[in-house]
SERO-4910 file (N, C-alpha, C, O; in steps of 0.05 Angstrom, whole numbers):
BEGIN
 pado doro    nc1    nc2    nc3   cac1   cac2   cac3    cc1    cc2    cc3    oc1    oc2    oc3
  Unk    A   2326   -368    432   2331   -396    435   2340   -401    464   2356   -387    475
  Unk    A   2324   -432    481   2338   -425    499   2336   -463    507   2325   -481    494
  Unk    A   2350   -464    529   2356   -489    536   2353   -497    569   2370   -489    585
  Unk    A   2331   -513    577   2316   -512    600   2300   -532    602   2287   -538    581
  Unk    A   2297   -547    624   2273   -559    630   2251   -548    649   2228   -557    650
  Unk    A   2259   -526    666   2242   -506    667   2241   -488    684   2262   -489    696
  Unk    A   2223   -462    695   2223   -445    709   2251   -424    693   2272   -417    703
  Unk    A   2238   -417    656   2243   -390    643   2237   -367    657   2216   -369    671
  Unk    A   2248   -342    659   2239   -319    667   2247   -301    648   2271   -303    642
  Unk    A   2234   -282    636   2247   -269    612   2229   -239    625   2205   -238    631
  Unk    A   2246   -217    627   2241   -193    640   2244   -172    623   2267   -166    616
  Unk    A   2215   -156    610   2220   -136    583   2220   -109    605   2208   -106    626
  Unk    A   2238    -92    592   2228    -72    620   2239    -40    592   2246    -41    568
  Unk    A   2235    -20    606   2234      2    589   2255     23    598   2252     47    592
  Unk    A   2278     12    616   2302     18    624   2321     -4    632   2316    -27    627
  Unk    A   2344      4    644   2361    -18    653   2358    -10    687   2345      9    695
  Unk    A   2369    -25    703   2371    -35    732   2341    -29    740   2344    -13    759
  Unk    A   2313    -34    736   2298    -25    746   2295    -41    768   2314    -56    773
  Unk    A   2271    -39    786   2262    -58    815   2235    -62    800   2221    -46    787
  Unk    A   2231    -94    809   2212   -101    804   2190   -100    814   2168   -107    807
  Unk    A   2202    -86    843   2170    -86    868   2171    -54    864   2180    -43    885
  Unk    A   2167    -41    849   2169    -15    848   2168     -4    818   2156     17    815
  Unk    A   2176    -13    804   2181     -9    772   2157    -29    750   2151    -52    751
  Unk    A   2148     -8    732   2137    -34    718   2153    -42    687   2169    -32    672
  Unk    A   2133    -73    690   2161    -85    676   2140   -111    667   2121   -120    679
  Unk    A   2150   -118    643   2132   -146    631   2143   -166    642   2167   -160    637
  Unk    A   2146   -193    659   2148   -209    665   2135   -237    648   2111   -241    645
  Unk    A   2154   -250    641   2139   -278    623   2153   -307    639   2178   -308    642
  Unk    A   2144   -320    644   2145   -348    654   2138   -373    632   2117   -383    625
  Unk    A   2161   -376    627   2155   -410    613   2165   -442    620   2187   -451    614
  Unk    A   2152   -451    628   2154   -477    640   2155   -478    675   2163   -495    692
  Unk    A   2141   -452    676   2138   -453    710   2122   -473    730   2104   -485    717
  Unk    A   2122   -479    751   2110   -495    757   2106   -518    758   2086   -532    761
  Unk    A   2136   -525    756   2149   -559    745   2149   -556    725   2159   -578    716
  Unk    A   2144   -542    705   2145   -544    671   2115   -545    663   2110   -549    639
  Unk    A   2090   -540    684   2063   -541    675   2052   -521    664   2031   -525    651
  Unk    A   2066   -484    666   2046   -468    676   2072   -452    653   2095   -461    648
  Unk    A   2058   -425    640   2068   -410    622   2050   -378    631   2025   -378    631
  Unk    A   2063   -357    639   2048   -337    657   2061   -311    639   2084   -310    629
  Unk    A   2039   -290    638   2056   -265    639   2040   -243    651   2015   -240    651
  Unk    A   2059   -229    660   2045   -214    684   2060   -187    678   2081   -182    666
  Unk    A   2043   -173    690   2060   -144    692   2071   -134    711   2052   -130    726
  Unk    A   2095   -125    725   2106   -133    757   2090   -117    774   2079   -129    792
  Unk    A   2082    -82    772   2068    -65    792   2052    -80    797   2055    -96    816
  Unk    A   2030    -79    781   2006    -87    784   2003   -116    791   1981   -123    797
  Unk    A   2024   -134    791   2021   -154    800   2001   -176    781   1995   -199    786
  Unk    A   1993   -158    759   1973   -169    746   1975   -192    725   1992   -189    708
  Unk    A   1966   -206    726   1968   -238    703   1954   -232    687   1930   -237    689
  Unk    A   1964   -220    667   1944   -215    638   1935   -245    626   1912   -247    617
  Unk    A   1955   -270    627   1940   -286    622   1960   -307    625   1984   -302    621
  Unk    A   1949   -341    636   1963   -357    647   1948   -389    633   1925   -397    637
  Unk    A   1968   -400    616   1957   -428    607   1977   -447    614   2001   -443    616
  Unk    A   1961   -471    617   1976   -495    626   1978   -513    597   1961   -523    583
  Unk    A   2008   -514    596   2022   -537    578   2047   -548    595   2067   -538    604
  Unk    A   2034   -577    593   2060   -597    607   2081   -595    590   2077   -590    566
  Unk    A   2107   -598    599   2130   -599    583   2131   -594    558   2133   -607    538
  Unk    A   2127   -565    563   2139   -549    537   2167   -547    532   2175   -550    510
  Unk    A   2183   -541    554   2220   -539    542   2216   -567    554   2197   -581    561
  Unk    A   2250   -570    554   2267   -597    554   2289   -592    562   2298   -576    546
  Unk    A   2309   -597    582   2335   -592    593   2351   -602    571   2372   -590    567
  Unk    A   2344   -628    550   2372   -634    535   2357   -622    506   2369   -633    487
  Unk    A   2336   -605    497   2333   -599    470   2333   -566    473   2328   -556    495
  Unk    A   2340   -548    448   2339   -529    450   2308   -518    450   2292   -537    451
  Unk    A   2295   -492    448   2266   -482    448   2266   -457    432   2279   -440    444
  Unk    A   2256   -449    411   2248   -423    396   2232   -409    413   2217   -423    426
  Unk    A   2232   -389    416   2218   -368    435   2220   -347    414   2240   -341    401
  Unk    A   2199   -337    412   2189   -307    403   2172   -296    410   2149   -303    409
  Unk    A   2183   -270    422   2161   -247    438   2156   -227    412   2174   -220    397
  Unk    A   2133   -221    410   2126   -198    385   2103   -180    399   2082   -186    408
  Unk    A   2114   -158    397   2103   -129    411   2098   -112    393   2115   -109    375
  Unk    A   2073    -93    394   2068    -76    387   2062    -52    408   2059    -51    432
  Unk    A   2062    -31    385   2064      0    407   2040      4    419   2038     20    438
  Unk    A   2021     -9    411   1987     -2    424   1980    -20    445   1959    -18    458
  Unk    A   2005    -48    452   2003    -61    469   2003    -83    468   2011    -94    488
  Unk    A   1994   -100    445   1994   -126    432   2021   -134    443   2042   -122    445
  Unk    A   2014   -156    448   2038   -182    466   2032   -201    452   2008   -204    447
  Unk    A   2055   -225    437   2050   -242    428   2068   -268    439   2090   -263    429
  Unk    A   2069   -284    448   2089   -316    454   2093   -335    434   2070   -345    429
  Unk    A   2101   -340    427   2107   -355    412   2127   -372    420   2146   -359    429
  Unk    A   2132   -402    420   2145   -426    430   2144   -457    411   2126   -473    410
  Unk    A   2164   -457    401   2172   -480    391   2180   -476    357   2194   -460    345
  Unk    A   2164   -497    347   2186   -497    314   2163   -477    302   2140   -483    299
  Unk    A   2177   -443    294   2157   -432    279   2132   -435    278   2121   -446    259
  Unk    A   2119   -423    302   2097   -425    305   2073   -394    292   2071   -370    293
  Unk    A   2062   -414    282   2042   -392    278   2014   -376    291   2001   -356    287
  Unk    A   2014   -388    299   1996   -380    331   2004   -376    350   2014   -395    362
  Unk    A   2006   -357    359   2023   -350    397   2002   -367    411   1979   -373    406
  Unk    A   2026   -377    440   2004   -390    457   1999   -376    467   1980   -384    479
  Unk    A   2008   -339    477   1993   -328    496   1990   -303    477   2007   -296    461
  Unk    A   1969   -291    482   1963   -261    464   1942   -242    476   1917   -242    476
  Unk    A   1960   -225    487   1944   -214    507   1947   -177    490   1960   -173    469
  Unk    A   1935   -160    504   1934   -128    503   1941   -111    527   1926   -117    545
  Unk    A   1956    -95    532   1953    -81    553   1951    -53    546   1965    -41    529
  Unk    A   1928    -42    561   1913    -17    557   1937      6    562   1936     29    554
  Unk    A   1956     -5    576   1971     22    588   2000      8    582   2015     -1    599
  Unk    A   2006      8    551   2030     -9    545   2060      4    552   2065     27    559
  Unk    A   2075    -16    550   2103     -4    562   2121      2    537   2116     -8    515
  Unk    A   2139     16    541   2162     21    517   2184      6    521   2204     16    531
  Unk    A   2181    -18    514   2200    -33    521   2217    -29    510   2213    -21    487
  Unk    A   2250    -31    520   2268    -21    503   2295    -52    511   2316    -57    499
  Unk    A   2283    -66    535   2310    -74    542   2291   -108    560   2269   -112    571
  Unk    A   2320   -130    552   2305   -149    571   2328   -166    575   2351   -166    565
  Unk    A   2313   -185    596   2336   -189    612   2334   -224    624   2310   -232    622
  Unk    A   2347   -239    632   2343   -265    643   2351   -272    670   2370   -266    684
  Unk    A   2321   -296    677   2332   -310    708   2323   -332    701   2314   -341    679
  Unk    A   2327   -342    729   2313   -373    738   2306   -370    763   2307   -350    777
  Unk    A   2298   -398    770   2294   -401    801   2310   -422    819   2319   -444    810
  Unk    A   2312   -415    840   2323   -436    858   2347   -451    853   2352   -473    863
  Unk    A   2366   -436    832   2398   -449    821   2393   -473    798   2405   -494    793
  Unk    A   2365   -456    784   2364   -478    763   2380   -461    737   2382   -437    736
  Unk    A   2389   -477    717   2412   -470    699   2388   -470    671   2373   -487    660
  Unk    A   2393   -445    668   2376   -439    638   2402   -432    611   2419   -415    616
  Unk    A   2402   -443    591   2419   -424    577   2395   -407    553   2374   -415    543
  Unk    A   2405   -386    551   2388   -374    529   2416   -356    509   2436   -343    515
  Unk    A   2406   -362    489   2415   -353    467   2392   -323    451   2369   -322    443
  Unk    A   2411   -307    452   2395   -290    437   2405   -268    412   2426   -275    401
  Unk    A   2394   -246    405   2399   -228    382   2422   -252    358   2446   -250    352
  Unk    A   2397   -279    349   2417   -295    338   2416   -283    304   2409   -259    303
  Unk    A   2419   -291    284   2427   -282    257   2402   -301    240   2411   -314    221
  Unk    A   2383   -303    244   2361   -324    236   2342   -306    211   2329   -294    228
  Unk    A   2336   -300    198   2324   -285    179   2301   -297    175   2284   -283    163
  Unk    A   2291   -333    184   2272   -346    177   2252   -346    196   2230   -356    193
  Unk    A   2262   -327    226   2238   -327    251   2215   -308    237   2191   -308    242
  Unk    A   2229   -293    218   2206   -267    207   2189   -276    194   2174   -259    186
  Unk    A   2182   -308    186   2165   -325    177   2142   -326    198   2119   -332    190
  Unk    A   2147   -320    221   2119   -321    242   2101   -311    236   2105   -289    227
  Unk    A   2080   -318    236   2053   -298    238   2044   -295    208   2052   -315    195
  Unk    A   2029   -276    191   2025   -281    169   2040   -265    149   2046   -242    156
  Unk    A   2049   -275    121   2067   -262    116   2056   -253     88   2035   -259     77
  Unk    A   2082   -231     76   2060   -228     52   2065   -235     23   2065   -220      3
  Unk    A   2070   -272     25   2070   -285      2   2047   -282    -13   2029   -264    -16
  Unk    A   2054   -308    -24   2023   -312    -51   2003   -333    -26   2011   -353    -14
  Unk    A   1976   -318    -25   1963   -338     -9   1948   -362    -17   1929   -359    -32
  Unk    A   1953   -379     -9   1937   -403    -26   1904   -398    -35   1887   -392    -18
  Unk    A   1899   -400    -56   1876   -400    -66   1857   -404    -63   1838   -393    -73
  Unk    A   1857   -435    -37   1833   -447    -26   1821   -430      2   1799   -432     11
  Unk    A   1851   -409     13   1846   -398     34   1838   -375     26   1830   -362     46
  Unk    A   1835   -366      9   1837   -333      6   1815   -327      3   1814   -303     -3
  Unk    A   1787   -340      3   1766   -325      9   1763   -332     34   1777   -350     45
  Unk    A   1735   -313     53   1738   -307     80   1724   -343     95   1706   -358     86
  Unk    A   1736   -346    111   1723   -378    127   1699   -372    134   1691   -349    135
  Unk    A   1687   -388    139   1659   -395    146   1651   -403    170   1646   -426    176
  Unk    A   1649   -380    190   1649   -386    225   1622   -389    231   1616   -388    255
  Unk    A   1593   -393    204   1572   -397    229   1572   -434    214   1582   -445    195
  Unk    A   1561   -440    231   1565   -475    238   1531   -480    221   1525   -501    210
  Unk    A   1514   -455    224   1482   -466    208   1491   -464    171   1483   -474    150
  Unk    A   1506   -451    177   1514   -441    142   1531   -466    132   1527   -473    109
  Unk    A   1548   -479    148   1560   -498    136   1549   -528    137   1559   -548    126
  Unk    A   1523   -528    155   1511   -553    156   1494   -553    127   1492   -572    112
  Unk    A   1487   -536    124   1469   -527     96   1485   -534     69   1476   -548     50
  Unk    A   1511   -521     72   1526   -525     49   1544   -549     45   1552   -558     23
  Unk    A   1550   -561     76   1575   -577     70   1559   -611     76   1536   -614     85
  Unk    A   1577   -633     69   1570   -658     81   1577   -660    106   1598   -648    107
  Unk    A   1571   -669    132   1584   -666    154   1592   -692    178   1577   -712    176
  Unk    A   1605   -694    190   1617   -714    205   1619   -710    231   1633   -691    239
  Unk    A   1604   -725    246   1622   -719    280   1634   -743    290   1631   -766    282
  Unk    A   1644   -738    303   1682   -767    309   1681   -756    344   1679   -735    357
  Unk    A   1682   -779    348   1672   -785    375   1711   -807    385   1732   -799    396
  Unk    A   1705   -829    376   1725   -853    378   1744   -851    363   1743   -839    342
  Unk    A   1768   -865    372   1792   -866    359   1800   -884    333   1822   -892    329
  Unk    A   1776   -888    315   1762   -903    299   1754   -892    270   1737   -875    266
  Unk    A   1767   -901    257   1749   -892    229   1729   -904    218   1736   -922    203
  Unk    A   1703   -900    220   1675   -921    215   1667   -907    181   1654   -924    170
  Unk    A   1668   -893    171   1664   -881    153   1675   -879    124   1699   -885    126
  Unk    A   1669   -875    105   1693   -858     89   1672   -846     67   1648   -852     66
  Unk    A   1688   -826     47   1667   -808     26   1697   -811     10   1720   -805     17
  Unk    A   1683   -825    -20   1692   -817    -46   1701   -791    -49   1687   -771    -47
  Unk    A   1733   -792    -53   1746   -762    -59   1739   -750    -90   1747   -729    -99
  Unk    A   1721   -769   -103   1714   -748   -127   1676   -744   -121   1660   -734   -136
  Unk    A   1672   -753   -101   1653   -744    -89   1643   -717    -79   1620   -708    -79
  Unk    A   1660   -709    -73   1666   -682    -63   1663   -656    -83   1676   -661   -104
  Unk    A   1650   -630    -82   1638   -617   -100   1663   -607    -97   1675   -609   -118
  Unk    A   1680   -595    -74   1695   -575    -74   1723   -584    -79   1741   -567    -80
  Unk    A   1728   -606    -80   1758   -618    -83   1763   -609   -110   1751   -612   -131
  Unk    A   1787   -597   -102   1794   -586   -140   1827   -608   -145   1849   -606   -134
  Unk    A   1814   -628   -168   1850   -637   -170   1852   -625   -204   1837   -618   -222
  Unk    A   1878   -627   -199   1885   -622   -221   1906   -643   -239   1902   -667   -235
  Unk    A   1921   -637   -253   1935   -662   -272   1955   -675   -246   1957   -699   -243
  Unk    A   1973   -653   -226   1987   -666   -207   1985   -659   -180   1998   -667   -161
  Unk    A   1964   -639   -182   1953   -639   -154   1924   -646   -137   1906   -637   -151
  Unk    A   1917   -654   -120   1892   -657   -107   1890   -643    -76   1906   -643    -58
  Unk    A   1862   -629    -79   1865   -612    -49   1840   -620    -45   1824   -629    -62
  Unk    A   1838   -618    -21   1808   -620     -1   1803   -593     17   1798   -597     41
  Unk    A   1803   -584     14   1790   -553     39   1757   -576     53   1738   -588     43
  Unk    A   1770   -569     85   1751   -570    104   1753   -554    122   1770   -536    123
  Unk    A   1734   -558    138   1730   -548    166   1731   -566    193   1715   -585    195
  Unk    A   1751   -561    213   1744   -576    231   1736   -558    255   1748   -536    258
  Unk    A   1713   -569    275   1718   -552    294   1709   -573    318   1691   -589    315
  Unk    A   1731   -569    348   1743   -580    374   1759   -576    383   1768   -556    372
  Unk    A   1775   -585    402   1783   -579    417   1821   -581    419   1838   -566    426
  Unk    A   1819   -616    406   1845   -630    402   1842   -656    382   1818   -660    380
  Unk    A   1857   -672    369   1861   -699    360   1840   -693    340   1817   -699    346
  Unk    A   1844   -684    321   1829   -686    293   1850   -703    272   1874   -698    272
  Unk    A   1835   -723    255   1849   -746    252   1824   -751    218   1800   -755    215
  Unk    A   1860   -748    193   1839   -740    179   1855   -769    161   1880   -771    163
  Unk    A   1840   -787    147   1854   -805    136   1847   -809    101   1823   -811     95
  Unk    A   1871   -809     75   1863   -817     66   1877   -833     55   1901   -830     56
  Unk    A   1863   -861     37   1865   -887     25   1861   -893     -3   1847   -880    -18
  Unk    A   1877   -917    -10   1866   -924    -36   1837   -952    -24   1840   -966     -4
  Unk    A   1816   -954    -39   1794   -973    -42   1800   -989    -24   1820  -1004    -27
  Unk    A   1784   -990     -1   1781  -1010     12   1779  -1016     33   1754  -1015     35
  Unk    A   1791  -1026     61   1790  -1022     96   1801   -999     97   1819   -995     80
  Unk    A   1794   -976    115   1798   -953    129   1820   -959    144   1818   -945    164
  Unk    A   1835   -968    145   1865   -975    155   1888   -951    163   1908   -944    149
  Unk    A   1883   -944    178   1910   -920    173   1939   -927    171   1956   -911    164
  Unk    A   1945   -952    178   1969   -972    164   1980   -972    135   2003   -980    129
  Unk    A   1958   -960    114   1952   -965     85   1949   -946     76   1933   -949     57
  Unk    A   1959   -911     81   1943   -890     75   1965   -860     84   1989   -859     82
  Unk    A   1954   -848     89   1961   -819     91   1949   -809    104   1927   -802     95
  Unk    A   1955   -802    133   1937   -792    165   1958   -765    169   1982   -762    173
  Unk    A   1935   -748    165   1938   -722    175   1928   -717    202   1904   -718    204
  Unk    A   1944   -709    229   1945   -706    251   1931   -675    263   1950   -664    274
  Unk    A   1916   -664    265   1931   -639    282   1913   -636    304   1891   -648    304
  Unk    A   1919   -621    324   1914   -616    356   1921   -634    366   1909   -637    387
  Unk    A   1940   -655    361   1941   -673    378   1971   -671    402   1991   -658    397
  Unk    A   1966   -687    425   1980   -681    443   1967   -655    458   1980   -634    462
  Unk    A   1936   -657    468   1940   -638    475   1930   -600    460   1932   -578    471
  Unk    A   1920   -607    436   1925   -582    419   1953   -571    414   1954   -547    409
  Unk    A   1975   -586    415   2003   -577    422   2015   -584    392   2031   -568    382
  Unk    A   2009   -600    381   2021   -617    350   2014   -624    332   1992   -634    334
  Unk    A   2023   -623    311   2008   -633    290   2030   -650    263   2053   -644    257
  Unk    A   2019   -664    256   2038   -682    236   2021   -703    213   1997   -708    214
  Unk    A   2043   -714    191   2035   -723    178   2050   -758    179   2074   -762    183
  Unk    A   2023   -788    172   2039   -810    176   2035   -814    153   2024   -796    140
  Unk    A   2045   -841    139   2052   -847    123   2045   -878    131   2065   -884    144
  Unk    A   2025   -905    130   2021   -926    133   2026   -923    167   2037   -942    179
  Unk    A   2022   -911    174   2029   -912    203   2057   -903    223   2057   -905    247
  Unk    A   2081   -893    205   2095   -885    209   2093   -849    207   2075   -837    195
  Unk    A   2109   -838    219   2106   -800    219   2136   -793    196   2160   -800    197
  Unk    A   2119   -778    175   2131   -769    156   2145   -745    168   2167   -736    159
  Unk    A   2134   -735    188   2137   -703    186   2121   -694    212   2102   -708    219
  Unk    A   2130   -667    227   2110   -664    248   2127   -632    262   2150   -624    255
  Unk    A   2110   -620    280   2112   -599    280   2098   -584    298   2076   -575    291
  Unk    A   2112   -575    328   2096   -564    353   2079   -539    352   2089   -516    354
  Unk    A   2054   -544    349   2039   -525    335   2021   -514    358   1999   -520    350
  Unk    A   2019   -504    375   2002   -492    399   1966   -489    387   1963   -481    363
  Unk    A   1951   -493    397   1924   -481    392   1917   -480    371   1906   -459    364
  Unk    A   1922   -503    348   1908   -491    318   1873   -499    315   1857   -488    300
  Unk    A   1868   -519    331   1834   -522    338   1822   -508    357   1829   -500    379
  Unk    A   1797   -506    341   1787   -488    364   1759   -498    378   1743   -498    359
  Unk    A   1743   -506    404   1734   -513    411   1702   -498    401   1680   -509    400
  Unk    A   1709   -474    395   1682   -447    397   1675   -447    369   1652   -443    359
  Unk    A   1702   -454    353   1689   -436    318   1703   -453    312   1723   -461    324
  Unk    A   1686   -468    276   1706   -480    256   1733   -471    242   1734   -448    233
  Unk    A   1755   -487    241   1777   -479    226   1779   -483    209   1760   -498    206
  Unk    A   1791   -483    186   1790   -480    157   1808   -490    149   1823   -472    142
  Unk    A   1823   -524    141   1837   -530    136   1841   -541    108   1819   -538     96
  Unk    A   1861   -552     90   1870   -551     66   1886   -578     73   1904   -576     89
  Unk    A   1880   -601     62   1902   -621     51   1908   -627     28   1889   -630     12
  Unk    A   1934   -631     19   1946   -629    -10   1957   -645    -14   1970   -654      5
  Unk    A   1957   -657    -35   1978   -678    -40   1982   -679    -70   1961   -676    -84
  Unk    A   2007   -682    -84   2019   -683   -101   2025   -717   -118   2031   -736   -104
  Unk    A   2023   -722   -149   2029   -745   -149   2061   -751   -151   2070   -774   -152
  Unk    A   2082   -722   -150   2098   -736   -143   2113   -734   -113   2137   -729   -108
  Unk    A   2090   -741    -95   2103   -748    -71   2091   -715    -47   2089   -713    -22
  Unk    A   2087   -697    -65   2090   -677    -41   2060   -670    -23   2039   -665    -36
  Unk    A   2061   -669      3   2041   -676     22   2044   -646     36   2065   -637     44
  Unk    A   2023   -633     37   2021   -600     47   1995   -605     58   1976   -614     46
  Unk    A   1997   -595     95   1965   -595    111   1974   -554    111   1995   -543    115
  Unk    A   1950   -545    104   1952   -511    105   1925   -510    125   1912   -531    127
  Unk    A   1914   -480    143   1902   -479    159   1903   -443    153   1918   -429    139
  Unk    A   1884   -437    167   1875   -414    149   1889   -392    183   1882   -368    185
  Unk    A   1906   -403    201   1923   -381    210   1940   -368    203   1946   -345    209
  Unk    A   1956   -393    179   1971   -374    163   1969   -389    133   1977   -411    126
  Unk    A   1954   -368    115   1948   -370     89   1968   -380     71   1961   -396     54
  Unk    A   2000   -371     73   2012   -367     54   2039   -392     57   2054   -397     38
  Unk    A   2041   -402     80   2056   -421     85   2052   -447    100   2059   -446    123
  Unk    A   2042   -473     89   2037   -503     99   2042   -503    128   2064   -498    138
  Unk    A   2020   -509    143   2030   -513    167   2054   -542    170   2072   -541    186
  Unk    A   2052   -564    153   2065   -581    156   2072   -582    121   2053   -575    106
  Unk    A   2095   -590    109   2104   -603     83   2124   -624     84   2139   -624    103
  Unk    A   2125   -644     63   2135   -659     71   2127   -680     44   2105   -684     34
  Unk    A   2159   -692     33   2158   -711      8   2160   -735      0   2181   -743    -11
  Unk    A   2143   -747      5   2148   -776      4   2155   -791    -23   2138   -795    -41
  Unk    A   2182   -799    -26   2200   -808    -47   2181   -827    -61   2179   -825    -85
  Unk    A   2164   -853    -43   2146   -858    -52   2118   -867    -53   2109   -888    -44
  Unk    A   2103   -848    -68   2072   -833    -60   2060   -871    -62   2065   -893    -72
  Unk    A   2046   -858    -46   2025   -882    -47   1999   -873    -66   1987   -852    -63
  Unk    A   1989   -905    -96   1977   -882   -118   1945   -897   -106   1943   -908    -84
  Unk    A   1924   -894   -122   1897   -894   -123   1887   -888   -101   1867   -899    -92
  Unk    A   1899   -868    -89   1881   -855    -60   1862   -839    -82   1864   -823   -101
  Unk    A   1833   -858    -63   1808   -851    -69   1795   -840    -53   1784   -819    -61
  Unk    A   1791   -851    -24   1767   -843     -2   1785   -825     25   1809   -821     30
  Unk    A   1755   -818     42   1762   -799     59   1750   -807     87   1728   -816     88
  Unk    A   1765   -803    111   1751   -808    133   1762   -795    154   1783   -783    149
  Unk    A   1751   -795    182   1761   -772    196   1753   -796    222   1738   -816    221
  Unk    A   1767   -787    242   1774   -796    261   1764   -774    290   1748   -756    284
  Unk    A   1773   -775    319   1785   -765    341   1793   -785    355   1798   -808    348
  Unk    A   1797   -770    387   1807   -784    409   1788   -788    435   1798   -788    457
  Unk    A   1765   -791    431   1753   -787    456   1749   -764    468   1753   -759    492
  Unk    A   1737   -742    444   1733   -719    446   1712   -712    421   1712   -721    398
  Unk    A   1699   -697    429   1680   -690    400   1684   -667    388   1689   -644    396
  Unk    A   1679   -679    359   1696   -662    341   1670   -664    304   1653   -680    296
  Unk    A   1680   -640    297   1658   -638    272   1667   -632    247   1677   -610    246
  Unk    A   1667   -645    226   1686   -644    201   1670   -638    181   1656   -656    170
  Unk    A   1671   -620    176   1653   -603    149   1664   -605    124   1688   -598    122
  Unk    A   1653   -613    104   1674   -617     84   1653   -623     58   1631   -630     65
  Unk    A   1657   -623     28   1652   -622      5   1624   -596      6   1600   -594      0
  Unk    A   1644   -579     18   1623   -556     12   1621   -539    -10   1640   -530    -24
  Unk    A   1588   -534    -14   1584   -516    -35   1586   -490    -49   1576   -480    -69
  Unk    A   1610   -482    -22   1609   -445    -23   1644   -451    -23   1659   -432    -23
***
C-alpha cells in the first residue's frame, strides 16, 4: 500500500546494500513521468522489459494497492489498485533474479509513504483462485472471431448510442432460472464497452442496468443503476483489442448484480445489491465510445 501522487520507485534486489550501476536488481516505476508512465527495468542491463502509459494511477490524498508476484522461472507480475485481476505489467526474464529483499525511493524530495508486510489475507484473492468456477466460464472461450460469427448474433458499436436492442428470452444461451438470469458474451476492443439492460421500451440507460467495462481508458469498470454508479472498480486491461473476451452478466431478482469475465473464473469482477431491483428487464443493447467494438452474444456453443 502506498500513498503518492507520483514518481514510486520500488527496488527488488537479491541482497542488501547493493549498487545499482554495478549490481543487478529489478527496478519498478509507478506513476513516473508526472504520473503518466509505469516502467520496469532491470538496473545492469539497463534494460526496460516493459513500459505502459496510464495517466494518474496513484493520488497524493488516496491510498494504492500494489502487488508484485514473482516466480522462480522469472514471471513478473504488477498489479495496482482495488484487487486486480490482471497485472498491468507481465513480463519474463530469461536470466531471473533471487529476489530476497526490496527497498524504497522517490525523486527530487517528493514524499511517498508506503506501507508494507501488512496483515491482509484478502490480497491472496489476486489472480485465479481455486474456488468453485462459474459454470458459464468453465468451458474453454472462443478466440477465433469466424467461429463466433457462425454461432453467435453479433453487434458492432461504433457511437455513444444505443440504436438497437435483442429480446433477453431471445437469446439461445441465456440460462435464467427461478431467481437468476445470466447472459455470457463476448466482447472484443479496445475500451468503453457499454452493455445495457431494460424493461420494454426506449433504450434509455436512465431506466435500466449499464454494465461498464474498459472504460476510462481500459482502466475501470462498473455497474449504473438509471444512470447513477452502483458499484465500480479499477480494473487495468480487461478488453482486448486482438481477441474476444468472454464476459457473464448476472442479475438476481432479489437485487444482486454480478459482471464475471473469464480472467478470473471464480470471483465477479464487479458485485453489487440493489435494495431495489428494477423488475421486467426484458431487452439487450450494447453501446461504445467512439471506438469500435464487437459484441457476440446468444451463442450456440
Amino acid at each position: 500500500m502506498l500513498v503518492s501522487g507520483k514518481d514510486i520507485h520500488i527496488l527488488l534486489s537479491d541482497r542488501k546494500g547493493i549498487d545499482v550501476e554495478k549490481d543487478a536488481a529489478y527496478e519498478i516505476v509507478i506513476g513516473g513521468w508526472g504520473n503518466t508512465r509505469q516502467v520496469l527495468r532491470k538496473t545492469t542491463d539497463d534494460d526496460i522489459f516493459e513500459k505502459i502509459e496510464l495517466r494518474n494511477l496513484v493520488a497524493e490524498n488516496k491510498q494504492t494497492r500494489v502487488l508484485i508476484k514473482m516466480t522462480p522461472d522469472g514471471l513478473i507480475q504488477l498489479f495496482v489498485g482495488d484487487l486486480q485481476y490482471k497485472p498491468i505489467v507481465w513480463v519474463a526474464d530469461k536470466k531471473p533474479l533471487d529476489v530476497k529483499y526490496v527497498s524504497f525511493a522517490s525523486n527530487d524530495g517528493n514524499r511517498v509513504l508506503f506501507f508494507h508486510s501488512c496483515e491482509e489475507p484478502h490480497v491472496q484473492n489476486v489472480g485465479p483462485l481455486n474456488g468453485a468456477v462459474h459454470p458459464l466460464l468453465a468451458t474453454p472461450s472462443i478466440a477465433d472471431e469466424e467461429i463466433l460469427a457462425n454461432k453467435c448474433k453479433h453487434t458492432q458499436a461504433w457511437e455513444n448510442t444505443y440504436t438497437s436492442a435483442t429480446k433477453l428470452n431471445a437469446l439461445t444461451n441465456a440460462q435464467s432460472e427461478e431467481n437468476v438470469f445470466q447472459v455470457p458474451l463476448y466482447v472484443k476492443g479496445i475500451r468503453d464497452a457499454h452493455i445495457l439492460i431494460v424493461p420494454d421500451g426506449e433504450l434509455d440507460a436512465t431506466r435500466g442496468y449499464e454494465f461498464l467495462i474498459g472504460g476510462w481508458g481500459n482502466s475501470r469498470a462498473l455497474i449504473r443503476k438509471n444512470g447513477v454508479v452502483l458499484a465500480k472498480v479499477d480494473e487495468f486491461n480487461v478488453l482486448d483489442e486482438n481477441k474476444p473476451v468472454k464476459v457473464v452478466v448476472e442479475l438476481t431478482s432479489s437485487g444482486s448484480l454480478r459482471l464475471w469475465t473469464d480472467y478470473n473464473k471464480s470471483v465477479p469482477l464487479l458485485e453489487v445489491t440493489d435494495p431495489k431491483p428494477i423488475t421486467g428487464l426484458s431487452a439487450l443493447s450494447f453501446s461504445a465510445y467512439y471506438r469500435e467494438l464487437d459484441f457476440y452474444y446468444g451463442c450456440s456453443v
